[in-house]
Backbone as a chain_set.jsonl record, in Angstrom:
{"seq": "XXXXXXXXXXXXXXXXXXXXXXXXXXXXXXXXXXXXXXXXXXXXXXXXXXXXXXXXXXXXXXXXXXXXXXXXXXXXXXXXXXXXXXXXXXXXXXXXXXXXXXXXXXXXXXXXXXXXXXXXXXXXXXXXXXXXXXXXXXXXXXXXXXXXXXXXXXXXXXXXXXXXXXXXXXXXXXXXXX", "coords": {"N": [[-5.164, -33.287, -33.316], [-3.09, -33.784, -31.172], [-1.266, -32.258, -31.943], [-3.045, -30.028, -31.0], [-2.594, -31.011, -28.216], [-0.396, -30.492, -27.05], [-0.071, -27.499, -27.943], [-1.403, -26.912, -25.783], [-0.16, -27.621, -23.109], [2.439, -26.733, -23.9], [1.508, -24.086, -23.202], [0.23, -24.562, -20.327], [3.013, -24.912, -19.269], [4.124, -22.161, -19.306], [2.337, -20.731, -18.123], [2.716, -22.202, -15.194], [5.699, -21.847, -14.926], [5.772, -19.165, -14.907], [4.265, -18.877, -12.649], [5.888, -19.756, -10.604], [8.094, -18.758, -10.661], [7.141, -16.214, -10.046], [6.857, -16.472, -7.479], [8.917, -17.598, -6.085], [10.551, -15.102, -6.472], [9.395, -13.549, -4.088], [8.6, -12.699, -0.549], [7.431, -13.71, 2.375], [6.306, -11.981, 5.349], [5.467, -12.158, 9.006], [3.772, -9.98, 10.874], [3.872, -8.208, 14.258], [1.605, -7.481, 14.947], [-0.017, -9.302, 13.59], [-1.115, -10.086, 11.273], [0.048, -10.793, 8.308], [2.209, -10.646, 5.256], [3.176, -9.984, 1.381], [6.046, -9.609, 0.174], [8.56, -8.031, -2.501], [11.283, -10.008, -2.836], [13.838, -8.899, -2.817], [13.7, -6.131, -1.352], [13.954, -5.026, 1.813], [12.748, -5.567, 5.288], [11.854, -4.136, 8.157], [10.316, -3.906, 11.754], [8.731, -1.763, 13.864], [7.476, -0.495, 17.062], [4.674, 1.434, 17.155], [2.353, 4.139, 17.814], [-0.56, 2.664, 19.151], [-0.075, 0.096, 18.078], [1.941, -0.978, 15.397], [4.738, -0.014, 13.197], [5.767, -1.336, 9.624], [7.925, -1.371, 8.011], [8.88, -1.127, 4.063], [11.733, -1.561, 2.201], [13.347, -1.157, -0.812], [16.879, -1.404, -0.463], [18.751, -0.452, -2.583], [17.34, 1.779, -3.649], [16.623, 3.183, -1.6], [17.129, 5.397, -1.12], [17.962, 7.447, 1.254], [16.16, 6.933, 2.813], [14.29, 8.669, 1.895], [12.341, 7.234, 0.064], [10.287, 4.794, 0.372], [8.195, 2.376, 1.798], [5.442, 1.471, 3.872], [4.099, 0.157, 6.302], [1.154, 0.946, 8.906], [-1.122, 0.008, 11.196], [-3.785, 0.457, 12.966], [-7.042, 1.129, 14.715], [-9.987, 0.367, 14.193], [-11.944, 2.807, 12.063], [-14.209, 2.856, 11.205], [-18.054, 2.797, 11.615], [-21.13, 1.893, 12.952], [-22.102, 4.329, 14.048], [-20.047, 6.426, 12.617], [-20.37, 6.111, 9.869], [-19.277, 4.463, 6.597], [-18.452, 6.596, 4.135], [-20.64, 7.436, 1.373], [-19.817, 8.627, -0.68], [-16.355, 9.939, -1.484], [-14.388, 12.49, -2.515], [-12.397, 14.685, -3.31], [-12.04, 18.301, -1.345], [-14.204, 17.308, -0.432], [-15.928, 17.049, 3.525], [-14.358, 14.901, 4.699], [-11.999, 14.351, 3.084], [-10.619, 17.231, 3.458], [-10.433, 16.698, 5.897], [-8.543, 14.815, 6.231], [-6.174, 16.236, 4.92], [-5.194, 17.93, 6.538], [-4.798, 16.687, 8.993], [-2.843, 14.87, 7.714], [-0.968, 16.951, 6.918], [-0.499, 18.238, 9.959], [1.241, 15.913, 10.03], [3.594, 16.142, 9.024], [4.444, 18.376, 9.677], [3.966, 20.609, 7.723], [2.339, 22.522, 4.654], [-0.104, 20.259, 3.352], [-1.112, 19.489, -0.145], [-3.638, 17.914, -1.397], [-4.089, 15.629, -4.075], [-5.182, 13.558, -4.885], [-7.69, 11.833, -3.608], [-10.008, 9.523, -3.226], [-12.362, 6.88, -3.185], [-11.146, 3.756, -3.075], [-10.62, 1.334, -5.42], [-9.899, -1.411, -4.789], [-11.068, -2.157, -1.928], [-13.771, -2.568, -0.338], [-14.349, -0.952, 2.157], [-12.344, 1.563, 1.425], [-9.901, 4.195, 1.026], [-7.79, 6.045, -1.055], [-5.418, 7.898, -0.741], [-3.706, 11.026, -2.93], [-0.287, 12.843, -2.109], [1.6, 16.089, -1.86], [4.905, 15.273, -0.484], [6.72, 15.17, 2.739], [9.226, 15.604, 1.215], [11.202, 17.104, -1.435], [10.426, 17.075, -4.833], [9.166, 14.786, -4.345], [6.548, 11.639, -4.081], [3.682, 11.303, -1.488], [1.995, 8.284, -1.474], [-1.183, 7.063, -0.427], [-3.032, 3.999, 1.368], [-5.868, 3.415, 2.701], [-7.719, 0.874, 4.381], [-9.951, -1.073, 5.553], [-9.649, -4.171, 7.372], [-10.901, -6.63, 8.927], [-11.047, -6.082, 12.041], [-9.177, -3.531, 12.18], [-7.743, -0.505, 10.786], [-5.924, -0.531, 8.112], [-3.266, 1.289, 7.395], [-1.391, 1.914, 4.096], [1.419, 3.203, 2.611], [3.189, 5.209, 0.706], [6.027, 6.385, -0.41], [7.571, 8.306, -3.248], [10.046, 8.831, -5.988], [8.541, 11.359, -8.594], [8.68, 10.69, -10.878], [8.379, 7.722, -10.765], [5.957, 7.261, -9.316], [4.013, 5.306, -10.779], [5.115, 2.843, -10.756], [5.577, 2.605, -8.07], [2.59, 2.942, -6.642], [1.46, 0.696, -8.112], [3.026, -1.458, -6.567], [2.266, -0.726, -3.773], [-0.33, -1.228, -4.075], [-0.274, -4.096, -4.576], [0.936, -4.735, -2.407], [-1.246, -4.205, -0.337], [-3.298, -5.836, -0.786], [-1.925, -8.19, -0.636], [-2.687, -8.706, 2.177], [-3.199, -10.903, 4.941]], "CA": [[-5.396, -33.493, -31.903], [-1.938, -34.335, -30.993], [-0.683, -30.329, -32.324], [-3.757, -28.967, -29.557], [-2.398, -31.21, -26.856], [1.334, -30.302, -26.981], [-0.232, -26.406, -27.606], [-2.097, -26.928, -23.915], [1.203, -28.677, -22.476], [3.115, -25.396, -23.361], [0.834, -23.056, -22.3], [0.474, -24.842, -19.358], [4.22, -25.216, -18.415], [4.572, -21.455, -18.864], [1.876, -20.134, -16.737], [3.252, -22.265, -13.988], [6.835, -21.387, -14.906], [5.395, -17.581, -14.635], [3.366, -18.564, -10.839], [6.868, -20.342, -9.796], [9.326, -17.238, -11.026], [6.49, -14.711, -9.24], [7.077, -17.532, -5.929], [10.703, -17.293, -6.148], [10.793, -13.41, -5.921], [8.787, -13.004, -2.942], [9.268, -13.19, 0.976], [6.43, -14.047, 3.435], [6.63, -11.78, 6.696], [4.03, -12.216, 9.873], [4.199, -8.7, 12.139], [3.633, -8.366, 15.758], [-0.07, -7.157, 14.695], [-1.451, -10.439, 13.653], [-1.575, -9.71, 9.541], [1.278, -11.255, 6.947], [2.485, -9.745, 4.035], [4.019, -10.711, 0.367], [6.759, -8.824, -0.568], [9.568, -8.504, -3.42], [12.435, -10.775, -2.196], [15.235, -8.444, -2.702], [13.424, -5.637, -0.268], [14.504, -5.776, 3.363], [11.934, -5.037, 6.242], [11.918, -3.549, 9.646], [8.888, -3.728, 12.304], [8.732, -1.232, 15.56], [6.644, 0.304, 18.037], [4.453, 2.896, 16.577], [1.571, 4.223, 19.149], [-0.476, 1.501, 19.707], [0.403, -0.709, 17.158], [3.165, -1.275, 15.258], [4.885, -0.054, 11.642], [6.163, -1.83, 8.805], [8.873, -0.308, 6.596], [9.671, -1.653, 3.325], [12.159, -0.529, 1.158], [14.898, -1.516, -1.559], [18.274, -0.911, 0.116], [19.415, 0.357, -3.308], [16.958, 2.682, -3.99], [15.94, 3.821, -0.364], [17.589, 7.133, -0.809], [18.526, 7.721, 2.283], [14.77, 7.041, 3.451], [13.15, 9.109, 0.959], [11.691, 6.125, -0.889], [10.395, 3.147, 1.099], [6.491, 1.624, 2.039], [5.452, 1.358, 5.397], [2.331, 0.079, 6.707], [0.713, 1.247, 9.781], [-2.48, -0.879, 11.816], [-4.678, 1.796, 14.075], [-8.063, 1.002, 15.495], [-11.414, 0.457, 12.956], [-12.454, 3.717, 11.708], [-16.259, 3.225, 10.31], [-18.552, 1.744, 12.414], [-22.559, 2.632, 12.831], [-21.687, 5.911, 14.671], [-19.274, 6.771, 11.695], [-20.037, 5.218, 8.579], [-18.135, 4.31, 5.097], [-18.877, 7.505, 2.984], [-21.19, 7.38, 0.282], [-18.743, 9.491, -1.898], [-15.759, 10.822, -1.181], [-13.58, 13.256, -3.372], [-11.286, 16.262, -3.121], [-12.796, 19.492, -1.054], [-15.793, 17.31, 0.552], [-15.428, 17.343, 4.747], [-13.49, 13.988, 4.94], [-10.64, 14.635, 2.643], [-10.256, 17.916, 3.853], [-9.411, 16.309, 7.223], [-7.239, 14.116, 5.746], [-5.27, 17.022, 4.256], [-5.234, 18.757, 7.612], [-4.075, 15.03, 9.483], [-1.597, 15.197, 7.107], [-0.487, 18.609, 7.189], [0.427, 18.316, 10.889], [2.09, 14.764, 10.262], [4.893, 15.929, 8.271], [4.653, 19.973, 10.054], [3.947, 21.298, 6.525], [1.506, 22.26, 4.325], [-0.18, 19.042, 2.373], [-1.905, 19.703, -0.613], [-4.052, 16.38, -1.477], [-4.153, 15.891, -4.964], [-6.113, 12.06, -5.051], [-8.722, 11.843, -2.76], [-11.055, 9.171, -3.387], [-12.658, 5.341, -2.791], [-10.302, 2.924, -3.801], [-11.622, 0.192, -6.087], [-9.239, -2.561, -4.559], [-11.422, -2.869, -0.755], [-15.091, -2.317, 0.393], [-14.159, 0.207, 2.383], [-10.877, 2.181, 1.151], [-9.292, 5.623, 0.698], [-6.895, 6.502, -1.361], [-4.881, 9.971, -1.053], [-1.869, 11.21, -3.163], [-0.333, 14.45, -1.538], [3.316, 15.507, -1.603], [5.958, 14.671, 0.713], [7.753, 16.671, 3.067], [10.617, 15.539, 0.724], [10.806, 17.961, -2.533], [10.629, 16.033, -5.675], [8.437, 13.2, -4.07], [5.095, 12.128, -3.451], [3.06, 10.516, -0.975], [0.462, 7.771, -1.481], [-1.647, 6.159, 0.648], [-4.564, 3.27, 0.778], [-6.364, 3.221, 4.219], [-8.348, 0.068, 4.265], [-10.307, -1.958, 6.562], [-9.752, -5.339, 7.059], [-11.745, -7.303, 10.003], [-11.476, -4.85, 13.525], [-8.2, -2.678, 11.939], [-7.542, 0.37, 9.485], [-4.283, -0.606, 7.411], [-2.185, 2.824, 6.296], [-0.466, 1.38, 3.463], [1.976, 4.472, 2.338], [4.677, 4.75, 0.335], [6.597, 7.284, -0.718], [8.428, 8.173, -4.435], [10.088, 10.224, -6.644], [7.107, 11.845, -9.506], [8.591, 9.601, -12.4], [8.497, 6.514, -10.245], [5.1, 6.845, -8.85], [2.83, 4.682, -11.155], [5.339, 1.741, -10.02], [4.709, 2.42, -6.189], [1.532, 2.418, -6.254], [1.25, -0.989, -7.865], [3.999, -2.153, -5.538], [1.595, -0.627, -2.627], [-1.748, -1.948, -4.125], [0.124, -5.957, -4.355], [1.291, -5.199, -0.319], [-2.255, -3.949, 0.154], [-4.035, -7.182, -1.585], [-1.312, -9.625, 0.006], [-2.233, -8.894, 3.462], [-3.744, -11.521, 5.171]], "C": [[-4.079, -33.439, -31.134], [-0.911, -32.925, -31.076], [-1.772, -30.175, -30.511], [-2.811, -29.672, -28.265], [-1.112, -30.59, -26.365], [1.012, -28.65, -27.257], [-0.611, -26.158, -25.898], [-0.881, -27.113, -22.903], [1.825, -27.199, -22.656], [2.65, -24.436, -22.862], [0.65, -23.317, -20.998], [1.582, -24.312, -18.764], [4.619, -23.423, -18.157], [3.971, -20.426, -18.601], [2.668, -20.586, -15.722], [5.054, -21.897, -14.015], [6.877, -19.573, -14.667], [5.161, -17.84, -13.197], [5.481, -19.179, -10.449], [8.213, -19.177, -10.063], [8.25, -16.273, -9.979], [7.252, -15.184, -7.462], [8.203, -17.443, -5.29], [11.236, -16.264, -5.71], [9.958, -13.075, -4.84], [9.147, -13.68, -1.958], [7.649, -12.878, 1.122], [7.171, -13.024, 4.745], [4.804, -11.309, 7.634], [4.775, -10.808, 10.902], [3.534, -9.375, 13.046], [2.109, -8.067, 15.815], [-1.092, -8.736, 14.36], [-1.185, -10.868, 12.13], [0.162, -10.623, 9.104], [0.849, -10.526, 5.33], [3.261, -10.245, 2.883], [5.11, -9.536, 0.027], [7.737, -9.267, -1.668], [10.825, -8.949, -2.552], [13.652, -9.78, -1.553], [15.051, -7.025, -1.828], [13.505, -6.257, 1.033], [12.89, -5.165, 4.292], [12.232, -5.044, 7.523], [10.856, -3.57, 10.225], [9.003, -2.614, 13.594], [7.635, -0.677, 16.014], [5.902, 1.35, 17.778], [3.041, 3.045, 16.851], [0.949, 2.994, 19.601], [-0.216, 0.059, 19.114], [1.697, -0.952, 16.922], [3.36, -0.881, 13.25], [5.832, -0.765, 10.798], [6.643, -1.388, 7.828], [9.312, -1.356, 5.401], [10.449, -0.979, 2.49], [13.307, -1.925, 0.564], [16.024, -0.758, -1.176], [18.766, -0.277, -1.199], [18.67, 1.523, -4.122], [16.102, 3.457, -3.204], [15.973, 5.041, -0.759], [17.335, 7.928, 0.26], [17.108, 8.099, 3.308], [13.489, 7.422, 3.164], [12.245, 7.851, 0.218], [11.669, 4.933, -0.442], [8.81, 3.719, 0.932], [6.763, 1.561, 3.635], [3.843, 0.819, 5.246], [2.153, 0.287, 8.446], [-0.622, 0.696, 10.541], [-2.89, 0.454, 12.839], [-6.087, 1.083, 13.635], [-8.869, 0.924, 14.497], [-11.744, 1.796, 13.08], [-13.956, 3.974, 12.108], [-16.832, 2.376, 10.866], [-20.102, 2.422, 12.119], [-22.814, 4.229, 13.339], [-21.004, 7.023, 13.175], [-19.478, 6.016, 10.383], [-19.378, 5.267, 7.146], [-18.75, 5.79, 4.659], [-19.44, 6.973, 1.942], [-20.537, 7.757, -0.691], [-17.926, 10.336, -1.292], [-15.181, 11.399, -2.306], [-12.923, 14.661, -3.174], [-12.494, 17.417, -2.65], [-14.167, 19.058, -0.387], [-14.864, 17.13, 2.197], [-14.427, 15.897, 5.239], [-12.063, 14.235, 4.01], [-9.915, 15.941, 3.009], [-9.534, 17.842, 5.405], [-8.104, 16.026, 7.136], [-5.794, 15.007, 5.638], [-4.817, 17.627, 5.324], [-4.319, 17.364, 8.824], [-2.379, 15.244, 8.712], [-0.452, 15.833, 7.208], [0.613, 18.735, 8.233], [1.116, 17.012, 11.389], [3.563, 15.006, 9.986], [5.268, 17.39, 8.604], [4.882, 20.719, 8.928], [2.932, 21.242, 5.991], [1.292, 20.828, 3.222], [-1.317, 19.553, 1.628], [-2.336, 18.283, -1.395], [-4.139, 16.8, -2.822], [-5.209, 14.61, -5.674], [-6.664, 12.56, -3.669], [-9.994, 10.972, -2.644], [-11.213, 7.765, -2.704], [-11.736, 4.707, -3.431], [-11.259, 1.406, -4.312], [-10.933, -1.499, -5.648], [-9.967, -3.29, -2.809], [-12.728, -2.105, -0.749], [-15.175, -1.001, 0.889], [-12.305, 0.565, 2.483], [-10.757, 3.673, 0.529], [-8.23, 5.686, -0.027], [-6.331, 7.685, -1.723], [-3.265, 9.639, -2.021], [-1.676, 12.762, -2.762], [1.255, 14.359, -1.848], [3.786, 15.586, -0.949], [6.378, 15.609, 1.008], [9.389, 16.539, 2.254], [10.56, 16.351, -1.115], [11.529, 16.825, -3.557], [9.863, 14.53, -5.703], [6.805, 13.029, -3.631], [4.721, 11.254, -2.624], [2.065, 9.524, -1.637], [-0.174, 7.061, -0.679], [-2.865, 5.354, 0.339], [-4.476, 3.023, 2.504], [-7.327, 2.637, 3.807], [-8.757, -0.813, 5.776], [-10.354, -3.402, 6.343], [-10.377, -5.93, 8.535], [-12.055, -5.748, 10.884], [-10.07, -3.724, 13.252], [-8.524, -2.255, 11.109], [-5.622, -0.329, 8.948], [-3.862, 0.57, 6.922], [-1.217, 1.876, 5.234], [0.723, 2.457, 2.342], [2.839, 4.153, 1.419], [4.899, 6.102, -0.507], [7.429, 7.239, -2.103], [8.436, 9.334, -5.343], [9.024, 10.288, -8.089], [7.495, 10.807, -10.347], [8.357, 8.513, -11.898], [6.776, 5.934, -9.684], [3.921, 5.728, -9.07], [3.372, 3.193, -10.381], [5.269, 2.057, -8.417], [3.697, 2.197, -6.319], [0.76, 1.104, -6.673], [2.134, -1.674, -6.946], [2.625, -1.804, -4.211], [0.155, -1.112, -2.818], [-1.509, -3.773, -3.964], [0.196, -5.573, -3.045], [-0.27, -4.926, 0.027], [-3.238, -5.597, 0.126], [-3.78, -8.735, -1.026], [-1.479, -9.838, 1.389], [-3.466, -9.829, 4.143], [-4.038, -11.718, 6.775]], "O": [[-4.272, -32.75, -30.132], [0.033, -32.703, -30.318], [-1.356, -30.21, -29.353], [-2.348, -28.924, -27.403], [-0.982, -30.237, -25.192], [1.962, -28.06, -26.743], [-0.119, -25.369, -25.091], [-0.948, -26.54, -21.815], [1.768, -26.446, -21.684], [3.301, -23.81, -22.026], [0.875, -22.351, -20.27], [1.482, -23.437, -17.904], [5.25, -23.122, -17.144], [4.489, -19.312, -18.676], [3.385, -19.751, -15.17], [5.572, -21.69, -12.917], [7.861, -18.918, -14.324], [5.777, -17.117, -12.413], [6.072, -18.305, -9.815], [9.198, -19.105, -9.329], [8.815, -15.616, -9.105], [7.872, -14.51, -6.64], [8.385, -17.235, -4.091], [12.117, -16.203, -4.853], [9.879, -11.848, -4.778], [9.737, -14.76, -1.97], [6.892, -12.196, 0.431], [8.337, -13.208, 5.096], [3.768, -10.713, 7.337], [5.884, -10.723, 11.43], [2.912, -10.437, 13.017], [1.461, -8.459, 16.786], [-2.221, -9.103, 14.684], [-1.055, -12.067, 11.888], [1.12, -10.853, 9.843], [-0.128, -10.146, 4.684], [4.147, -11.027, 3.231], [4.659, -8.496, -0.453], [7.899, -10.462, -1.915], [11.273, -8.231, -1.658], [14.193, -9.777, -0.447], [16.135, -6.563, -1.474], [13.278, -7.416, 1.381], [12.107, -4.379, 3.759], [12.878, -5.973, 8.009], [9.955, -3.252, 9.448], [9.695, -3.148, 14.46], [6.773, -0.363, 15.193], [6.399, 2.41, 18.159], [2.309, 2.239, 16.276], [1.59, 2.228, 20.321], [-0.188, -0.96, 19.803], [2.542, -1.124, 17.801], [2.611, -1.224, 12.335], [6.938, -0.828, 11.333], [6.025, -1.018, 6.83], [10.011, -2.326, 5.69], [10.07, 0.085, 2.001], [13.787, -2.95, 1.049], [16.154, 0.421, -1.507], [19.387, 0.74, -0.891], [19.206, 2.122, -5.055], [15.182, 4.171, -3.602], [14.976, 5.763, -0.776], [16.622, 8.932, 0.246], [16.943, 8.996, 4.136], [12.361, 7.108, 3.543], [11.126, 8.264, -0.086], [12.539, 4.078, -0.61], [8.317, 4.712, 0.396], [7.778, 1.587, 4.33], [2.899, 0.997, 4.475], [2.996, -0.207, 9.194], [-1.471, 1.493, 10.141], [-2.079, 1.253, 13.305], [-6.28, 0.584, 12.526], [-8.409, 1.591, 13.569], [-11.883, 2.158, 14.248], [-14.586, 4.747, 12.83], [-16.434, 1.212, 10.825], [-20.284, 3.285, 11.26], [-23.651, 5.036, 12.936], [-21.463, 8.122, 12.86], [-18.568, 5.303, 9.961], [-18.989, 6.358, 6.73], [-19.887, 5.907, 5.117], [-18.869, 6.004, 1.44], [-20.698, 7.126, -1.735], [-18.331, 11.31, -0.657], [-15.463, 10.767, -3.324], [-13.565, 15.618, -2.742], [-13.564, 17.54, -3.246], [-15.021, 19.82, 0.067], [-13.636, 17.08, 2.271], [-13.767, 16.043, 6.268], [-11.02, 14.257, 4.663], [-8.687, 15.925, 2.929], [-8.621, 18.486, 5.922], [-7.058, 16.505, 7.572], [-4.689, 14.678, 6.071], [-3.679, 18.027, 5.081], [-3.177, 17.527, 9.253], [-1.274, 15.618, 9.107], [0.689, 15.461, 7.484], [1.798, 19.038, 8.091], [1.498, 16.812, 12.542], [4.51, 14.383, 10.466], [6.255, 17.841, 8.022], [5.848, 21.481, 8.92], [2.194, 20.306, 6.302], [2.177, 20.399, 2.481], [-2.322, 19.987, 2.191], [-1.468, 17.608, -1.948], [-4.248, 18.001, -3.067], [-5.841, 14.726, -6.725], [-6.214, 13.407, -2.898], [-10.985, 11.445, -2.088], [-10.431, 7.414, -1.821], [-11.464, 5.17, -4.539], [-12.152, 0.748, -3.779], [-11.388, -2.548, -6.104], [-9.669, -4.413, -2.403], [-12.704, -0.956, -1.191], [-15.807, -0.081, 0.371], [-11.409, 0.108, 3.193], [-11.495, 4.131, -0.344], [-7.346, 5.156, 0.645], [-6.599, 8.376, -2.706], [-2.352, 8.814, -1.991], [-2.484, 13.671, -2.95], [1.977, 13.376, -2.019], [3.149, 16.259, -0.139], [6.561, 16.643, 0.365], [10.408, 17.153, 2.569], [9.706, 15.915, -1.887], [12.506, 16.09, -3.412], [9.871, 13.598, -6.508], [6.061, 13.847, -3.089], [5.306, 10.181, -2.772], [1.259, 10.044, -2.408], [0.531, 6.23, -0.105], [-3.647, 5.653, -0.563], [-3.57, 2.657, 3.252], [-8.057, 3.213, 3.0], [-8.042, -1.074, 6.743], [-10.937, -3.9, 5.38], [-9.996, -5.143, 9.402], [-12.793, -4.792, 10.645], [-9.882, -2.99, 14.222], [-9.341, -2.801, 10.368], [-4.546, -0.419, 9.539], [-4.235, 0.809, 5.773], [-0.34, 1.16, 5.718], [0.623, 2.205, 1.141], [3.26, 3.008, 1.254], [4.027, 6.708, -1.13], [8.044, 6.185, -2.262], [7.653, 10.259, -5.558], [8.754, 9.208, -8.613], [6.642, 9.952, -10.59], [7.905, 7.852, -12.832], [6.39, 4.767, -9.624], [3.151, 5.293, -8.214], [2.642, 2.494, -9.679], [4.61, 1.253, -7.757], [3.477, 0.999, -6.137], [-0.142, 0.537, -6.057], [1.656, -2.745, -6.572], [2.065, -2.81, -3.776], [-0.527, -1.385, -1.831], [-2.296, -4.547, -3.419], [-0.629, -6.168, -2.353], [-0.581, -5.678, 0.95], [-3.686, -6.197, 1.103], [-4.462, -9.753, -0.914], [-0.857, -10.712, 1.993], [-4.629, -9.511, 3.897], [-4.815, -12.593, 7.157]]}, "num_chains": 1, "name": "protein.A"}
């Protein structure tokens, strides 16, 4: 009895020594939109003016590369409403991702060829595209999600070997926003 309790006691101490190391490395920031966000500590952030909203850049100062490689998030207007509703199925080549690709396209004044295209399994209603960047060597990803009366763009940009870690870095900022 006396072995199990002192097994429970360490397992205990180093979950919460795991939640209080995760606690440690993260920053809290509230934008001008309303929403808060968790990020990794040692990333810096910026907020400005971006149409009617406002965007949210994150990046690691030592592995910005000179801009190429940061997160951003973007707030714009609810999408899907009874007029417009969620898609039943989206995927590459049906008439919503083909927008997308075309949205895209003339965001970055190049062609975008989408290469993800589907529902994301992390929100109700969510998109997730991967396309590549107007930066050679890098790719886009994105999760456009609804949360109350907003779409969230949650983007982020990286070079091909790097991408599986962005997009868990951009699915935690997606998850943390409150």
């Amino acid at each position: 009895m006396k072995k199990l309790i002192t097994k429970i006691l360490i397992i205990f101490c180093i979950i919460n020594f795991g939640n209080l190391t995760y606690a440690i490395n993260i920053k809290s920031f509230k934008s001008k939109d309303g929403y808060s966000i968790t990020y990794p500590r040692e990333y810096s952030i910026t907020e400005s003016q971006y149409g009617e909203g406002h965007m949210v850049i994150i990046a690691d100062p030592k592995k910005a590369d000179g801009g190429k490689n940061l997160m951003f998030i973007i707030t714009a207007p609810k999408i899907f409403n009874s007029d417009f509703p969620y898609p039943t199925e989206i995927r590459l080549g049906d008439p919503l991702c083909n927008e997308l690709e075309n949205i895209y396209s003339n965001q970055i004044s190049q062609k975008v060829t989408l290469e993800v295209c589907q529902k994301t399994t992390l929100f109700k209603n969510g998109i997730k595209t991967v396309y590549n960047s107007m930066y050679p060597e890098y790719k886009q990803y994105q999760y456009s999600i609804e949360i109350n009366d907003k779409t969230f763009l949650i983007s982020g940009t990286c070079k091909i070997k790097n991408c599986l870690e962005r997009d868990r870095e951009l699915s935690s900022l997606a998850l943390s926003i409150k």
